[in-house]
VOVOTOR-390908 format. One record per residue: residue number from 0; residue in three letters; x, z negated, y negated of N, C-alpha, C in turn. Coordinates in nm, 4 decimals, padded with zeros to 6 digits. Layout:
REM residues N
+-----+--------+----------+----------+----------+----------+----------+----------+----------+----------+----------+
: num : residu :     n.c1 :     n.c3 :     n.c2 :    ca.c1 :    ca.c3 :    ca.c2 :     c.c1 :     c.c3 :     c.c2 :
+-----+--------+----------+----------+----------+----------+----------+----------+----------+----------+----------+
: NUM :    ALA :        X :        Z :        Y :        X :        Z :        Y :        X :        Z :        Y :
...
+-----+--------+----------+----------+----------+----------+----------+----------+----------+----------+----------+
//
This chain:
REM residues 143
+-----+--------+----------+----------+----------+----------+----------+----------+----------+----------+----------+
: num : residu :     n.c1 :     n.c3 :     n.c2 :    ca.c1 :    ca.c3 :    ca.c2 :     c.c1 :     c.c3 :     c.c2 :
+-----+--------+----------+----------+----------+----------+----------+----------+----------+----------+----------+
:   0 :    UNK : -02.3249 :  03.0131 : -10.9952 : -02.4016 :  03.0953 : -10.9050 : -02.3345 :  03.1026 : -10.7693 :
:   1 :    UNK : -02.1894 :  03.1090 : -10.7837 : -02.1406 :  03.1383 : -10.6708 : -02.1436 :  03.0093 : -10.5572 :
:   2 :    UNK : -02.1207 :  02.8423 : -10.6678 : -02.1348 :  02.7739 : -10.6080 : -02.2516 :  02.6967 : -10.5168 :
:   3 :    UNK : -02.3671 :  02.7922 : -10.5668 : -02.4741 :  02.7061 : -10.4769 : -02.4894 :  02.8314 : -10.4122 :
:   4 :    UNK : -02.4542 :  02.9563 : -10.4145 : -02.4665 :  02.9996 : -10.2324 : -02.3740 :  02.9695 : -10.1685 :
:   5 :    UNK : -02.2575 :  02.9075 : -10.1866 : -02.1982 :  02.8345 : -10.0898 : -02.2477 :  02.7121 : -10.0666 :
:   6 :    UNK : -02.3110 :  02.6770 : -10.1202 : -02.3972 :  02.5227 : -10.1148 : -02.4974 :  02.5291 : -09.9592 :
:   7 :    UNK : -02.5957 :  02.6646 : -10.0285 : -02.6936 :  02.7096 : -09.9169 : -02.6376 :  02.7743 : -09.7495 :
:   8 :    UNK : -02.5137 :  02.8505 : -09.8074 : -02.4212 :  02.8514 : -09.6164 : -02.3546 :  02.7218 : -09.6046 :
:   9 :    UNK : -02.3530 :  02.6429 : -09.6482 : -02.2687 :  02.5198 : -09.5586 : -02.4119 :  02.4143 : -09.5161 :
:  10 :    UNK : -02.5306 :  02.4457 : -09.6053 : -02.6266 :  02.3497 : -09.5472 : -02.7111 :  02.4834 : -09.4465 :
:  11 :    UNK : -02.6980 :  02.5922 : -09.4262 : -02.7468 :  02.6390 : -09.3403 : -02.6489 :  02.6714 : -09.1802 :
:  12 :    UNK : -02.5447 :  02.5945 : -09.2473 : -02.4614 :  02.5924 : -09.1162 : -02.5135 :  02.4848 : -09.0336 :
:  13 :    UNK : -02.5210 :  02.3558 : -09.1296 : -02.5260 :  02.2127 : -09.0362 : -02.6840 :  02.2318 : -08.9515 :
:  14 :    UNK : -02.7907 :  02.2821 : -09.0293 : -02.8916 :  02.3086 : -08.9671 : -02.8916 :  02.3878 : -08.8248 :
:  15 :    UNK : -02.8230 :  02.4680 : -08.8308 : -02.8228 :  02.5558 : -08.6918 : -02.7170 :  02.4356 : -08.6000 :
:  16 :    UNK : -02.6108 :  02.3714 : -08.6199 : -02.5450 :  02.2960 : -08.5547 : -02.6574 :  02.1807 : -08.4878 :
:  17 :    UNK : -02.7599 :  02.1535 : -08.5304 : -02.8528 :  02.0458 : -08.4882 : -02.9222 :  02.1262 : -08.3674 :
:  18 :    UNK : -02.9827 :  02.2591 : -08.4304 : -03.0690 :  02.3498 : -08.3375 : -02.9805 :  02.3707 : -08.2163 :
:  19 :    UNK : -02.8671 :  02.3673 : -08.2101 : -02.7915 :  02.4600 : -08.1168 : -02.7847 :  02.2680 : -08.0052 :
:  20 :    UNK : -02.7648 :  02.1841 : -08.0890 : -02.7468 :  02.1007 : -08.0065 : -02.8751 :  02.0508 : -07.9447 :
:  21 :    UNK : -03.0105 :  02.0605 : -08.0010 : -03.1072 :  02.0458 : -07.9606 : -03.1360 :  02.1634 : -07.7958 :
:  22 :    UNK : -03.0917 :  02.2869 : -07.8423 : -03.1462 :  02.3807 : -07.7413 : -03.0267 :  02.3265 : -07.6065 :
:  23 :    UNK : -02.9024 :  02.2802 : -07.6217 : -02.8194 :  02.2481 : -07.4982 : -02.9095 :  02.1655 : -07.4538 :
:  24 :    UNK : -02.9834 :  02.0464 : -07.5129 : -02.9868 :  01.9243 : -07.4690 : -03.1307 :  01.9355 : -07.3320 :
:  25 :    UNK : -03.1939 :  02.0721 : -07.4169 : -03.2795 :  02.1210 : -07.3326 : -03.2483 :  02.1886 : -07.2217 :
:  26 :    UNK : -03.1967 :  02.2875 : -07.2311 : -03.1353 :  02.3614 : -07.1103 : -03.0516 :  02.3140 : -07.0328 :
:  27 :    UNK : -02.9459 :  02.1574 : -07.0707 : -02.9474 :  02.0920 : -06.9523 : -03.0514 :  02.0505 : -06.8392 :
:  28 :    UNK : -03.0961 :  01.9906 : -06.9433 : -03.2632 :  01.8932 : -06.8581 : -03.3217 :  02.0047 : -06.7507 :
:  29 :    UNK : -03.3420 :  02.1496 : -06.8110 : -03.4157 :  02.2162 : -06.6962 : -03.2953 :  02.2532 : -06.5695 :
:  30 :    UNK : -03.1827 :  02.2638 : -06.6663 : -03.0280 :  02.3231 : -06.5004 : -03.0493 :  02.1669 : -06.4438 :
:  31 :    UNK : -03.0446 :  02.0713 : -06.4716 : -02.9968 :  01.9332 : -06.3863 : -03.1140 :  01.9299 : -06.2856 :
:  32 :    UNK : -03.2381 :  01.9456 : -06.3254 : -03.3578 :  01.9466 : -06.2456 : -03.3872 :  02.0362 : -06.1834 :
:  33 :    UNK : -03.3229 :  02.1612 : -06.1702 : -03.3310 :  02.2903 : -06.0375 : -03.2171 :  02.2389 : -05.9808 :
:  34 :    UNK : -03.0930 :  02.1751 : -06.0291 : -03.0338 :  02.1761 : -05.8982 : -02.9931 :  02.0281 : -05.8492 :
:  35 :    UNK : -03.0966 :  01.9476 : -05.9066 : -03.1170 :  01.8467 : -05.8140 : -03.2301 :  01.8400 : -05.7463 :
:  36 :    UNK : -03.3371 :  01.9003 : -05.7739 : -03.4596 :  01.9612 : -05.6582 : -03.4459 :  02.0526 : -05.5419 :
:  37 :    UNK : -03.3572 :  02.1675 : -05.5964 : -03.2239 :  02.2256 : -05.4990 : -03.1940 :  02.1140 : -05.3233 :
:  38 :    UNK : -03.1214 :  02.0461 : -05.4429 : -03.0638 :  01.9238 : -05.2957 : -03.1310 :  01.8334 : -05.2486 :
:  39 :    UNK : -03.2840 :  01.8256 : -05.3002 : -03.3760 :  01.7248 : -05.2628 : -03.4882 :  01.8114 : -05.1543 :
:  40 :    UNK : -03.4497 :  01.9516 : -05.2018 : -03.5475 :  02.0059 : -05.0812 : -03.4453 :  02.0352 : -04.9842 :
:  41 :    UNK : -03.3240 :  02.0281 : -05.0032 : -03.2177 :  02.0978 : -04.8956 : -03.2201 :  01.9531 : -04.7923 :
:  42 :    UNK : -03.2108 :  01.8304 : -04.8586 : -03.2230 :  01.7351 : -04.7520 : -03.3946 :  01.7338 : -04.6557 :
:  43 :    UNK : -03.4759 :  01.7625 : -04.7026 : -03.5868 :  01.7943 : -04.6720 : -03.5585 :  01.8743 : -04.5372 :
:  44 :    UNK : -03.5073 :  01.9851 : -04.5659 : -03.4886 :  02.1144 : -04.4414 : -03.4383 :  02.0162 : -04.3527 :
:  45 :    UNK : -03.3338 :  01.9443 : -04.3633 : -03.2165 :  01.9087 : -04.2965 : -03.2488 :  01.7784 : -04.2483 :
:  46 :    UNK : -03.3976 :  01.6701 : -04.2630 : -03.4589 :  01.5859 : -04.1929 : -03.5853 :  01.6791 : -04.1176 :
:  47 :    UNK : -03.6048 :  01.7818 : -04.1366 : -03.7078 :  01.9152 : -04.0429 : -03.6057 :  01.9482 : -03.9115 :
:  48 :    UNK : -03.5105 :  01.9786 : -03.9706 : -03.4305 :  02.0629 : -03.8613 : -03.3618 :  01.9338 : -03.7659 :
:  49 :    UNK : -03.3190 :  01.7768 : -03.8096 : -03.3001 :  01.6615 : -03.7146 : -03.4305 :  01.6869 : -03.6121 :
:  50 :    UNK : -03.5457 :  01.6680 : -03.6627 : -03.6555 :  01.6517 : -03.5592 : -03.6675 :  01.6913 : -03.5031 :
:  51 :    UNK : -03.6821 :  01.8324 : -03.5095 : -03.6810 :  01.9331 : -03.4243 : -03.6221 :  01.9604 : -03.3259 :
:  52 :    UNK : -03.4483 :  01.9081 : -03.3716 : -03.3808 :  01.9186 : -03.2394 : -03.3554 :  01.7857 : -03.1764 :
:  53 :    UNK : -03.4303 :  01.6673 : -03.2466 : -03.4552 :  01.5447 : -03.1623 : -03.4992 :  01.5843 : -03.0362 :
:  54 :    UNK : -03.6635 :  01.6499 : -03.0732 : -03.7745 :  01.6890 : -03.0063 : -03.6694 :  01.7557 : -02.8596 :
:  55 :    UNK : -03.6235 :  01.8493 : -02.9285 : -03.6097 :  01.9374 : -02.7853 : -03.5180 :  01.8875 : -02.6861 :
:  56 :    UNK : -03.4018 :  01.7688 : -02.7606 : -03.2890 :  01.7194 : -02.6849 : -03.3596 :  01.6098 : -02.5946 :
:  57 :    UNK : -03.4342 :  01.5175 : -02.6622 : -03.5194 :  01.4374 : -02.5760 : -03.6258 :  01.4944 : -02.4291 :
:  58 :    UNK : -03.6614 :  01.6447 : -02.5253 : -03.7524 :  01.6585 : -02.3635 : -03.6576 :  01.7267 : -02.2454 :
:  59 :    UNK : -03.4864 :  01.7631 : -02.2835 : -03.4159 :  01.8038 : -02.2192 : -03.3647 :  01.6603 : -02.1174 :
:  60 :    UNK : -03.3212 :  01.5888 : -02.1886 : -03.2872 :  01.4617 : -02.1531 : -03.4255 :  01.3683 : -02.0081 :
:  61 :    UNK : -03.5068 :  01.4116 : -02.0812 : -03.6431 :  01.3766 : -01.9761 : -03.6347 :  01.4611 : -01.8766 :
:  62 :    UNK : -03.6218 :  01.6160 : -01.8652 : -03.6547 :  01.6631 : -01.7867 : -03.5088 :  01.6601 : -01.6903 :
:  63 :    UNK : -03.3988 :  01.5988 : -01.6751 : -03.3045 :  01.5442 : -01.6030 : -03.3564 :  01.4194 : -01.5327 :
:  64 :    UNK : -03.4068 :  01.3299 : -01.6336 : -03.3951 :  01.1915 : -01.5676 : -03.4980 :  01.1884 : -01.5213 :
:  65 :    UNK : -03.5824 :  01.2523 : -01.4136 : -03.7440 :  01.2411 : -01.4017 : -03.7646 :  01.1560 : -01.2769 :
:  66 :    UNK : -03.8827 :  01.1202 : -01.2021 : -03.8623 :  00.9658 : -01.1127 : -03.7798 :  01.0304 : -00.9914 :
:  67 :    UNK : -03.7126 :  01.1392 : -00.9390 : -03.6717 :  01.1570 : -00.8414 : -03.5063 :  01.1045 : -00.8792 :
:  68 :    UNK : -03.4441 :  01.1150 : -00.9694 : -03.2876 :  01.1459 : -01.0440 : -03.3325 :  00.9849 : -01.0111 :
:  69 :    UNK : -03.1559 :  00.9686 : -00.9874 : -03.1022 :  00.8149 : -00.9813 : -03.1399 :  00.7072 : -01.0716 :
:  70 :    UNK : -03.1596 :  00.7824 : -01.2003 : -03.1756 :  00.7034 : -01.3491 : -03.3696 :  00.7148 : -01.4067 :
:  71 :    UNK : -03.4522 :  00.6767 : -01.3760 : -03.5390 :  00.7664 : -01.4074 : -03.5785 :  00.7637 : -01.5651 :
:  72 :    UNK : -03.5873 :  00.8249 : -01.6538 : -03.6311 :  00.7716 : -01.7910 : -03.7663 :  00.7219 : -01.8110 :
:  73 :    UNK : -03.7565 :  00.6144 : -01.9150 : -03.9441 :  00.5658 : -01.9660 : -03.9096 :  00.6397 : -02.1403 :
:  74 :    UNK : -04.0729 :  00.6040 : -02.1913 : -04.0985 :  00.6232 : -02.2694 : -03.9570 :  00.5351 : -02.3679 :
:  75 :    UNK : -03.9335 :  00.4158 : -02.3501 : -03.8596 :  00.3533 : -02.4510 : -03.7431 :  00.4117 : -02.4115 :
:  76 :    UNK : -03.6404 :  00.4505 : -02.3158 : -03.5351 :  00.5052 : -02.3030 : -03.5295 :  00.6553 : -02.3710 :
:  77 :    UNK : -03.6408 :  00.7247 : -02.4124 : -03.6202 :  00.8774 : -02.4610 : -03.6130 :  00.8279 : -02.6030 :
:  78 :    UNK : -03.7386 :  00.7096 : -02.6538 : -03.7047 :  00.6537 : -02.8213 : -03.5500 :  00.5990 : -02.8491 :
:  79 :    UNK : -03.5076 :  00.5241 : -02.7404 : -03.3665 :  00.4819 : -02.7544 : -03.2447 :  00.6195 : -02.7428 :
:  80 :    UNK : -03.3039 :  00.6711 : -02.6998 : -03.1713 :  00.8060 : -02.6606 : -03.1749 :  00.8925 : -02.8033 :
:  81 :    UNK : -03.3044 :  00.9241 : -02.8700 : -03.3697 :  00.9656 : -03.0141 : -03.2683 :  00.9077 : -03.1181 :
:  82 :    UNK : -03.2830 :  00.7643 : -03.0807 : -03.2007 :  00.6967 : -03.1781 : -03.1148 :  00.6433 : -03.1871 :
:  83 :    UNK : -03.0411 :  00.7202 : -03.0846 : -02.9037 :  00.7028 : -03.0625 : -02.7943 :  00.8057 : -03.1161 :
:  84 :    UNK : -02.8852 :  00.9304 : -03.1356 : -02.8682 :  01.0849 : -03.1734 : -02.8821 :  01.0961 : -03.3158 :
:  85 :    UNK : -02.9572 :  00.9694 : -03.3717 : -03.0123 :  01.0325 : -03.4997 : -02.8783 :  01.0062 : -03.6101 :
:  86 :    UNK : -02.8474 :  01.0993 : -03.7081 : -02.7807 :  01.0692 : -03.7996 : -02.7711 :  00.9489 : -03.8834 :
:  87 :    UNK : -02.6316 :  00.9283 : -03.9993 : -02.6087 :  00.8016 : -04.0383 : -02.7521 :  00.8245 : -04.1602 :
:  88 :    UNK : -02.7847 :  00.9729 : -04.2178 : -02.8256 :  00.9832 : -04.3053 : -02.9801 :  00.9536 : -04.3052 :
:  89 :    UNK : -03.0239 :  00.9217 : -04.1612 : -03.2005 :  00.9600 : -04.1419 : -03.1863 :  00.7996 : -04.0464 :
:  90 :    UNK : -03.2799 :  00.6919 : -04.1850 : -03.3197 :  00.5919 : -04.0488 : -03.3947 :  00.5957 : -03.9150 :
:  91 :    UNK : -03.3146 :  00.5406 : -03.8570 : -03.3641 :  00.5627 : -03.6963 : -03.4517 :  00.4881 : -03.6787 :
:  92 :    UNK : -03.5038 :  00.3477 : -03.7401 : -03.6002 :  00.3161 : -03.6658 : -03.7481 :  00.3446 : -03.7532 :
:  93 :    UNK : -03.7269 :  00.4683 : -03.8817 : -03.8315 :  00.4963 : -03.9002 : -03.8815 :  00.5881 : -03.8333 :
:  94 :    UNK : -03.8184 :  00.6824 : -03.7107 : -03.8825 :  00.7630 : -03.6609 : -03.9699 :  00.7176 : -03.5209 :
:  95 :    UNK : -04.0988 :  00.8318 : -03.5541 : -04.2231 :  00.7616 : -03.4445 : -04.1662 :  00.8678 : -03.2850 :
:  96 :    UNK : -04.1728 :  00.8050 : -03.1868 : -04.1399 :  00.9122 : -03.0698 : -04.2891 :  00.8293 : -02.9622 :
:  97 :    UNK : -04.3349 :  01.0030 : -02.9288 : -04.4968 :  00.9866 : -02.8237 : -04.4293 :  01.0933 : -02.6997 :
:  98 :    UNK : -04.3890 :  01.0280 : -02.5892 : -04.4092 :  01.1000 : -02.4763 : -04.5447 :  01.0853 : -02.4139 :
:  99 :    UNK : -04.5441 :  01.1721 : -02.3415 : -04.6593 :  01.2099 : -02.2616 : -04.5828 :  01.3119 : -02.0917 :
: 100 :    UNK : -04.6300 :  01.2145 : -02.0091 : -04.6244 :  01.3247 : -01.8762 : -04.7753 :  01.3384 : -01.8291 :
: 101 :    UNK : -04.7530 :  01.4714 : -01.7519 : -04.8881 :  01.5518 : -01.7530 : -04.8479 :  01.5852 : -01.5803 :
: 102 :    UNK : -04.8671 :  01.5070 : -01.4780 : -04.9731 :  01.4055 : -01.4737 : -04.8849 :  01.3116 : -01.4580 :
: 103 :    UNK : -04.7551 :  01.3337 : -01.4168 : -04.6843 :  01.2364 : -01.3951 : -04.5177 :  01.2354 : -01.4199 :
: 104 :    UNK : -04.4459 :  01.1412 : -01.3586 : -04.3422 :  01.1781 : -01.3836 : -04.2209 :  01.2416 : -01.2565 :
: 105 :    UNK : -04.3374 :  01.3027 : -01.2068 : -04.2190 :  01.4050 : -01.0430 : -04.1874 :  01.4849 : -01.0970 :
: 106 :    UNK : -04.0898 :  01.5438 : -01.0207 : -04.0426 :  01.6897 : -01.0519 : -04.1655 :  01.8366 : -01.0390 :
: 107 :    UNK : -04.1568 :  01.8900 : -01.1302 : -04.2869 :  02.0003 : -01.1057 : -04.3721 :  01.9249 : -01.2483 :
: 108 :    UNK : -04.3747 :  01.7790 : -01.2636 : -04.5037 :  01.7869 : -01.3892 : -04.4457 :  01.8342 : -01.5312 :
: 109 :    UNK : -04.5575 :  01.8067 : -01.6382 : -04.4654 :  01.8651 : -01.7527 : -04.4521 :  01.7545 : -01.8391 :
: 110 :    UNK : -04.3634 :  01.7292 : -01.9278 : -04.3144 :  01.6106 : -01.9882 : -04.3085 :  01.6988 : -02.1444 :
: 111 :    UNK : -04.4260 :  01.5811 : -02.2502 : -04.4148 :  01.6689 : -02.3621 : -04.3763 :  01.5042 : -02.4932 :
: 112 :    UNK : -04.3086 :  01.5753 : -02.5616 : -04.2072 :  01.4942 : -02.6486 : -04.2274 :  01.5290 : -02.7655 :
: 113 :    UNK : -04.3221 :  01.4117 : -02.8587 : -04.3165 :  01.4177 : -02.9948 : -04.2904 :  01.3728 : -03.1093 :
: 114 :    UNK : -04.2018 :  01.4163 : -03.1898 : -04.1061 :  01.3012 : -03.2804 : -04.1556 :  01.3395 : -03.4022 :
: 115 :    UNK : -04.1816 :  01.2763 : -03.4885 : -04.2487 :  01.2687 : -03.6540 : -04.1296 :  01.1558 : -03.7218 :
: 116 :    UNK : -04.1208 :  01.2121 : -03.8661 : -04.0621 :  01.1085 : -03.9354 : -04.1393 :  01.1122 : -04.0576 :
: 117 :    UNK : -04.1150 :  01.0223 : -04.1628 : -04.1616 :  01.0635 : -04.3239 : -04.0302 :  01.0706 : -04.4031 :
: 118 :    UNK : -04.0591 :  01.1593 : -04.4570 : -03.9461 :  01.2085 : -04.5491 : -03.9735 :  01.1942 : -04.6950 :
: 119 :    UNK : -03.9169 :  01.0927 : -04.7167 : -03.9429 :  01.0942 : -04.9175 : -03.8526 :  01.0870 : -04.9681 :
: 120 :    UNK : -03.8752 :  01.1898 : -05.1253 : -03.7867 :  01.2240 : -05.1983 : -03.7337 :  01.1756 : -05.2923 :
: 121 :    UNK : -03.6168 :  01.2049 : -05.3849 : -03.5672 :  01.0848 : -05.4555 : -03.5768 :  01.1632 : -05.5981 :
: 122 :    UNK : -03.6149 :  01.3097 : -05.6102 : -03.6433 :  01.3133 : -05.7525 : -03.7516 :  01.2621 : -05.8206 :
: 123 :    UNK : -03.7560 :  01.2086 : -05.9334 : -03.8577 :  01.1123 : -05.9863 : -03.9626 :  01.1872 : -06.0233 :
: 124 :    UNK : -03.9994 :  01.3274 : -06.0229 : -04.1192 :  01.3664 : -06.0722 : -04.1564 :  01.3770 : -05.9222 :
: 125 :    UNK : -04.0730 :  01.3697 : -05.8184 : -04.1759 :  01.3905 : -05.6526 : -04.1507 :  01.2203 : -05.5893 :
: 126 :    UNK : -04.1170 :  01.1092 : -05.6717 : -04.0576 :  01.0254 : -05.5813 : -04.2194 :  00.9750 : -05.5073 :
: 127 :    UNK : -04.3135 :  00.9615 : -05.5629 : -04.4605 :  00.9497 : -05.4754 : -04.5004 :  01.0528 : -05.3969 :
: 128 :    UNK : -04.3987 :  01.2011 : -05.3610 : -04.4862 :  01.2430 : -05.2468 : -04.3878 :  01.2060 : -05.1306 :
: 129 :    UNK : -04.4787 :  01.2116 : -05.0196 : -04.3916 :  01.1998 : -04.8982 : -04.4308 :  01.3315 : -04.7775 :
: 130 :    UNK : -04.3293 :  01.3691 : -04.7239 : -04.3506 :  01.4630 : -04.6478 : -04.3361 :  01.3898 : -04.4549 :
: 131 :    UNK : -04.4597 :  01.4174 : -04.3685 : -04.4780 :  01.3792 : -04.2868 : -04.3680 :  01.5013 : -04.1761 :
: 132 :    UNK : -04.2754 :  01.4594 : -04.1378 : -04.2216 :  01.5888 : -04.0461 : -04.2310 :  01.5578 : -03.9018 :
: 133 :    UNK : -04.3024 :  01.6414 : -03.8197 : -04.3277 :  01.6698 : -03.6985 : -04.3040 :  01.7485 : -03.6123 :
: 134 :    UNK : -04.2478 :  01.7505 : -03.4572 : -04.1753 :  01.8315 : -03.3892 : -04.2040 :  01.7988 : -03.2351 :
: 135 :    UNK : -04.2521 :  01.9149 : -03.1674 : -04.2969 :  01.8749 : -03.0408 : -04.2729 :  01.9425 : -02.9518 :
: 136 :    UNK : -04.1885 :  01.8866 : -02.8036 : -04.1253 :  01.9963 : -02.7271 : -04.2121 :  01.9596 : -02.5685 :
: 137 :    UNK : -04.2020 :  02.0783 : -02.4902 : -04.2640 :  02.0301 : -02.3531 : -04.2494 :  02.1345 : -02.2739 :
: 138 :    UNK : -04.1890 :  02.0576 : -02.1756 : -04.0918 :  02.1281 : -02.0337 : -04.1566 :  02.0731 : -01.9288 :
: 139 :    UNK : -04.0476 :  02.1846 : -01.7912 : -04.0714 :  02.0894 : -01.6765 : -03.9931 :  02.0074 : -01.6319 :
: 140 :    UNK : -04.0835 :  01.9051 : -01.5776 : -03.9510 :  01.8119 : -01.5160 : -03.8423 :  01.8931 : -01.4040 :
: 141 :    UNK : -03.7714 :  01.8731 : -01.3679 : -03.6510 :  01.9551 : -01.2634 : -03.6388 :  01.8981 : -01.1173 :
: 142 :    UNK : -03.5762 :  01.7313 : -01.1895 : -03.5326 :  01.6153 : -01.1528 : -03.6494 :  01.5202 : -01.1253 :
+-----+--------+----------+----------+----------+----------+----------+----------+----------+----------+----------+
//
């Protein structure tokens, strides 16, 4: 008698040893996937917040070099200055750059600067979405 309830706690031990390893194997899977979505939206912020201050450094940069200043800037010199700025982490020549001067490029008009990139992600349940990021600044020229 005595020996088969020790029979029944040593086979109700190994059973819970399976369960217990089953429930880790789970509750990894959901910790690994919050905090690698964690760092997949944190790079997200952090290709938002490049653009943004692409945007504003470029229309700063324009509104120096405008046709009166020694240097005057074009449209391809503000994309080249963009991507000269841009980090090792964000390809540069995927980003789109649209100036626009309103009406022109003297001192007094307004010079507006817009930089978009696409941002896609590398966790595999989002690796098909892509996020379009857009950022648009507009000053006066000075110069």
């Amino acid at each position: 008698m005595m020996k088969n309830r020790m029979r029944k706690v040593r086979a109700s031990r190994k059973n819970d040893q399976g369960a217990s390893l089953l429930e880790f194997g789970l509750v990894v899977l959901v910790f690994y996937t919050f905090v690698f979505g964690v760092m997949d939206f944190g790079r997200a912020l952090y290709n938002y917040h490049f653009v943004s201050h692409a945007a504003r450094e470029a229309t700063r940069y324009a509104i120096v070099h405008g046709a009166a200043s020694p240097a005057p800037a074009t449209a391809a010199d503000i994309a080249a200055f963009i991507q000269g700025i841009t980090p090792s982490s964000i390809d540069p020549h995927a980003i789109t750059v649209s100036t626009t001067w309103s009406p022109n490029n003297e001192p007094g008009s307004d010079v507006r600067i817009q930089v978009q990139d696409n941002f896609h992600f590398i966790m595999p349940m989002l690796l098909t979405t892509q996020m379009t990021m857009t950022s648009a600044s507009q000053m006066v020229i000075s110069q």
